[in-house]
C-alpha positions in Angstrom: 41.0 5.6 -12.6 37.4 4.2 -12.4 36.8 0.3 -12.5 35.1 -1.3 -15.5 31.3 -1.8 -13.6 29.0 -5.2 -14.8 27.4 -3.0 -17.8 30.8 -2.3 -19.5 31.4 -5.9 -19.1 28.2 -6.9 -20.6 28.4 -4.3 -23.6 32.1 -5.5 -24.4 31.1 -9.3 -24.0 28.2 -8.5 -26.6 30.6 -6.7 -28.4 33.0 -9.5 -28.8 30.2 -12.3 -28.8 28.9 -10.2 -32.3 32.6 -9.9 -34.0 33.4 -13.9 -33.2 30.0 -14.7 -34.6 30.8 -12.2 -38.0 29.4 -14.3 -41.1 32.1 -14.6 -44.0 31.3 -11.8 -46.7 31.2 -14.1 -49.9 29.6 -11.3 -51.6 29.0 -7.8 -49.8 25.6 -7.6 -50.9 24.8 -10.7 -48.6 21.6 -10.3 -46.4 23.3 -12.3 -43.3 26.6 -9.9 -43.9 23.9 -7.6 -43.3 21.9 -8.0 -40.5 25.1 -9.3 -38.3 27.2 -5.7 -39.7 24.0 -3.5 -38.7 24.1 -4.9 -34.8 27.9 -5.2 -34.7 27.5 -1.5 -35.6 24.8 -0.6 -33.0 26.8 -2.9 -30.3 30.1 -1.0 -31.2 28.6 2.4 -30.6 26.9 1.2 -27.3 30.7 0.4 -26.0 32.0 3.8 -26.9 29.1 6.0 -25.4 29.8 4.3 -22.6 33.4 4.2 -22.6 32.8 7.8 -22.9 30.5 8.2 -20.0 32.6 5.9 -17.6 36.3 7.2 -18.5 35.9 10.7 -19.4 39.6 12.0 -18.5 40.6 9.0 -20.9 39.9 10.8 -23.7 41.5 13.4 -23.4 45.0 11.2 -22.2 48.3 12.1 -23.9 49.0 8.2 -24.1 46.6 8.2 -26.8 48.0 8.2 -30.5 47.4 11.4 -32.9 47.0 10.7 -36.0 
């Protein structure tokens, strides 16, 4: 199995940095709601490409639930 290298760990660190900063949803239609779901969003799919590219025998790993 391949080792995590220092751009997985600064994609999930962003990653986690953006969901402990989320902004409490009073109302959904909330600019700041907004702006912070948009990067969480781009951050998110960031960690999975590369996820993808870094561990590609992972996906395919019968540990995985099927749903």
């Amino acid at each position: 199995m391949k080792k995590m290298n220092s751009e997985g760990y600064q994609i999930l660190k962003q990653l986690v940095s953006d969901v402990q900063g989320a902004p409490y949803p009073n109302v959904i239609e909330n600019e700041l709601y907004k702006i912070w779901y948009e990067h969480a969003q781009q951050i998110a799919i960031q960690c999975l490409e590369y996820l993808d590219k870094t561990f590609p025998q992972e996906k395919t790993s019968e540990k995985l639930p099927k749903f």
